[in-house]
C-alpha positions as CSV (number, residue, x, y, z in Angstrom):
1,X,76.3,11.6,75.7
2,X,78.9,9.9,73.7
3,X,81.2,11.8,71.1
4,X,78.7,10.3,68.2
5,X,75.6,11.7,69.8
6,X,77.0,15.1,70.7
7,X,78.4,15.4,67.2
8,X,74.5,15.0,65.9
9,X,72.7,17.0,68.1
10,X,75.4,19.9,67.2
11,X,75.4,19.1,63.8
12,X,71.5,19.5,63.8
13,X,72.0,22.7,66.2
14,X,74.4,24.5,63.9
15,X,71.7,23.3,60.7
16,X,68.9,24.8,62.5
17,X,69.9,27.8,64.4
18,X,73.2,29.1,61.9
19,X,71.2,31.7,60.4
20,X,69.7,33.2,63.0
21,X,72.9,33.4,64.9
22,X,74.4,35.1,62.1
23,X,71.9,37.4,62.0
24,X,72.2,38.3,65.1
25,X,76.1,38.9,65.3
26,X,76.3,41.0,62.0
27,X,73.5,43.5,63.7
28,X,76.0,43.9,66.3
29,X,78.2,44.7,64.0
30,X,75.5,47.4,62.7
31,X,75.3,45.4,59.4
32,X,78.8,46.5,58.1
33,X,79.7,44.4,55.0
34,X,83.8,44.5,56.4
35,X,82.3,42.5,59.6
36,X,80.9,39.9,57.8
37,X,83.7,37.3,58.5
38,X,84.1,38.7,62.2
39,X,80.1,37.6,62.5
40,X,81.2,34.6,61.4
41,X,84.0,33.8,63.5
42,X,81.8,34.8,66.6
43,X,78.8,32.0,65.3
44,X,81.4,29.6,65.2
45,X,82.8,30.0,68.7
46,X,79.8,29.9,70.1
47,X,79.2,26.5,68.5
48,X,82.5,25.7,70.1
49,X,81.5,26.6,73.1
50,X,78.7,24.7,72.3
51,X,80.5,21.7,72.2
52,X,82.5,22.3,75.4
53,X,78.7,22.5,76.9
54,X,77.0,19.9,75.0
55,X,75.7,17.7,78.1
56,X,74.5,20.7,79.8
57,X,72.8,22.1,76.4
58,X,71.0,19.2,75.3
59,X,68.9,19.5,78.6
60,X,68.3,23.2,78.2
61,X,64.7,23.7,77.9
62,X,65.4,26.4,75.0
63,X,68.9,25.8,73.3
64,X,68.1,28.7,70.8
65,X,68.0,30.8,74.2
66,X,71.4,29.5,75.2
67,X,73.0,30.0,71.9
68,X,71.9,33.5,71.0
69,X,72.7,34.6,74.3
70,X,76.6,33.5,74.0
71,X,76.7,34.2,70.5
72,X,74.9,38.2,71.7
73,X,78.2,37.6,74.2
74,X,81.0,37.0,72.1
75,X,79.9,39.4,69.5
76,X,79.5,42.3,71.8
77,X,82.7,41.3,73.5
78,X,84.4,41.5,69.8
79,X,82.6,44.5,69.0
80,X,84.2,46.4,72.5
81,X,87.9,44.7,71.2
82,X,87.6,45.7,67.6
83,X,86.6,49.7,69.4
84,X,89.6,49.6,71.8
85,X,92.2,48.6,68.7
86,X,91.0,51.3,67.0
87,X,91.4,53.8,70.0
88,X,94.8,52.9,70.2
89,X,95.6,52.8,66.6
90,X,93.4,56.1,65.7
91,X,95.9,58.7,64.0
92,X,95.7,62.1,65.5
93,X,95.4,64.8,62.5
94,X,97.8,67.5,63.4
95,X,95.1,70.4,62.8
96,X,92.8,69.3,66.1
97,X,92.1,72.2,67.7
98,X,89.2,70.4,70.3
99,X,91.1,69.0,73.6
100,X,92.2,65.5,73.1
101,X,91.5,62.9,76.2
102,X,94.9,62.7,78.0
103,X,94.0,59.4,79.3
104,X,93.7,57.3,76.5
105,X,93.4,53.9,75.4
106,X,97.4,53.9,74.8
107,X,98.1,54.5,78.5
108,X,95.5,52.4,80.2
109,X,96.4,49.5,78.1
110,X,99.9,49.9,78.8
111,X,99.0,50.2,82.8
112,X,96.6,47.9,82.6
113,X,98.6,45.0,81.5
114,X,101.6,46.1,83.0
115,X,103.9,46.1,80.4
116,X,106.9,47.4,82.7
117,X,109.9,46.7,80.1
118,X,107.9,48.1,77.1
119,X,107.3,51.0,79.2
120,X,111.2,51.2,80.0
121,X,111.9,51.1,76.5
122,X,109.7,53.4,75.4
123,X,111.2,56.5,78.0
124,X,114.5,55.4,76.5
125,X,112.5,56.4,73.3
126,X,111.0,59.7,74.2
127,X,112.9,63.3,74.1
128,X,113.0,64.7,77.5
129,X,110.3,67.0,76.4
130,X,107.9,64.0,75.4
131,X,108.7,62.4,79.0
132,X,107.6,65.4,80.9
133,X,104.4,65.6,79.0
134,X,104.1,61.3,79.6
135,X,104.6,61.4,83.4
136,X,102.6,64.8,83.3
137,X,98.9,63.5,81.1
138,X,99.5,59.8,81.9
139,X,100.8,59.1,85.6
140,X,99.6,62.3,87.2
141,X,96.4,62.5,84.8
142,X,97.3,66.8,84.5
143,X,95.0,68.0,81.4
144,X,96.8,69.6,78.2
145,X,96.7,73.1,80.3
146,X,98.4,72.2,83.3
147,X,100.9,70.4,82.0
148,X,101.5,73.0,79.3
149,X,101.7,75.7,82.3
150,X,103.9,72.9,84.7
151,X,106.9,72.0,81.5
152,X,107.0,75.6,80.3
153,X,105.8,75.2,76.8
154,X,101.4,75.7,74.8
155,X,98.6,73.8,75.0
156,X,100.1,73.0,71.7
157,X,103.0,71.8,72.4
158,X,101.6,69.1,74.4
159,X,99.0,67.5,72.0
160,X,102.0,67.3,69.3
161,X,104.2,65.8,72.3
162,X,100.9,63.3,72.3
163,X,101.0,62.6,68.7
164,X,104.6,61.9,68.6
165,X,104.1,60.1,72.0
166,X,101.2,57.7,70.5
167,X,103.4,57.7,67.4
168,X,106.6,56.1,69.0
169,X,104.5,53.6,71.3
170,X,102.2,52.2,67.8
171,X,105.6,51.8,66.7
172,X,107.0,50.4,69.7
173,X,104.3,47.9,69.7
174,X,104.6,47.1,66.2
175,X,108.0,45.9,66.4
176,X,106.7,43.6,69.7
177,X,104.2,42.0,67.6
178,X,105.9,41.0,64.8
179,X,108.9,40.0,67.3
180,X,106.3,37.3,68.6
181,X,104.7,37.0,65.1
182,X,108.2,35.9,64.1
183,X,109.1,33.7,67.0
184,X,105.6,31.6,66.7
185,X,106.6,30.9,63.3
186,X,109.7,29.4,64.3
C-alpha cells in the first residue's frame, strides 16, 4: 500500500469509526466532562497507531474490532496513569484519623524507577526524625505502629512525618520537572 492509499483508507477509517471510538474512551473515563480532551487524545493515538499498522489493518477481517480494542487499550492505560498521578499528588488532610497505606504510590514510584540521586537528595532533605520514619514505612514496609513503637514517638507522629515526607518529595519532584521543562525549551 502506497502512502496515497493508506492515507484514504485511514481517512475513511477515522470518518467512519471517530464517533464510536470516542464513545467508547469517554465511558472509560465514566463520562466526566474534564476527560473530554484526554478521550480525545486517546482516539487519536489509536489512529496513529493505526497508521503505523495500516498494511496489517486493511486485511483485518473487522477493522472496527481492531480499532476499539487499542483505543479500549490506550484509554484504560490513561485512565490507570491519570489514578497513579493522583495517588502521588493526593494531599493528606492533617485530621485523618483512619491508618494511611505506608506503601504508597510515592515510594513505589520512586523504587520502581530507581531514582537513586533524587532519593539522595531527598534524605539530605528530611529531619532525622522524617528519615527514621522513611527507612522504617518505605524500605522495611513497618506499619504506623511499629514504627511509632521502634523511633520512640505516636502513631501520630508518623502519619505527620508522612505528610511532611510526601510534602518534601511533591516538592522535590516539582523542582525536577520544571528543571527538564526548562532545559527542553532551551
Amino acid at each position: 500500500m502506497d502512502d496515497k492509499q493508506r492515507k484514504t483508507f485511514l481517512d475513511r477509517l477515522y470518518r467512519k469509526y471517530y464517533r464510536s471510538l470516542f464513545n467508547k474512551c469517554f465511558a472509560v473515563f465514566d463520562y466526566r466532562p474534564e476527560f473530554r480532551q484526554l478521550a480525545e487524545d486517546c482516539v487519536q493515538e489509536t489512529f496513529v497507531r493505526a497508521l503505523k499498522e495500516a498494511d496489517t489493518l486493511e486485511e483485518h477481517p473487522e477493522p472496527l474490532f481492531w480499532l476499539l480494542t487499542t483505543c479500549s487499550h490506550i484509554a484504560m492505560s490513561e485512565r490507570r496513569k491519570l489514578r497513579r498521578r493522583r495517588q502521588i499528588a493526593a494531599p493528606v488532610s492533617p485530621d485523618v484519623q483512619e491508618p494511611i497505606d505506608p506503601r504508597d504510590a510515592i515510594a513505589d514510584w520512586i523504587a520502581a524507577d530507581e531514582l537513586l540521586d533524587t532519593k539522595e537528595q531527598l534524605m539530605a532533605e528530611l529531619t532525622p526524625q522524617e528519615r527514621q520514619v522513611y527507612h522504617a514505612v518505605y524500605e522495611k514496609g513497618l506499619p504506623a505502629r511499629e514504627t511509632a513503637e521502634q523511633i520512640g514517638t505516636t502513631e501520630g507522629g508518623v502519619y505527620s512525618a508522612l505528610r511532611r515526607i510526601k510534602k518534601k518529595i511533591l516538592r522535590l519532584f516539582l523542582s525536577i520537572f520544571l528543571w527538564i521543562a526548562h532545559r527542553a525549551g532551551s
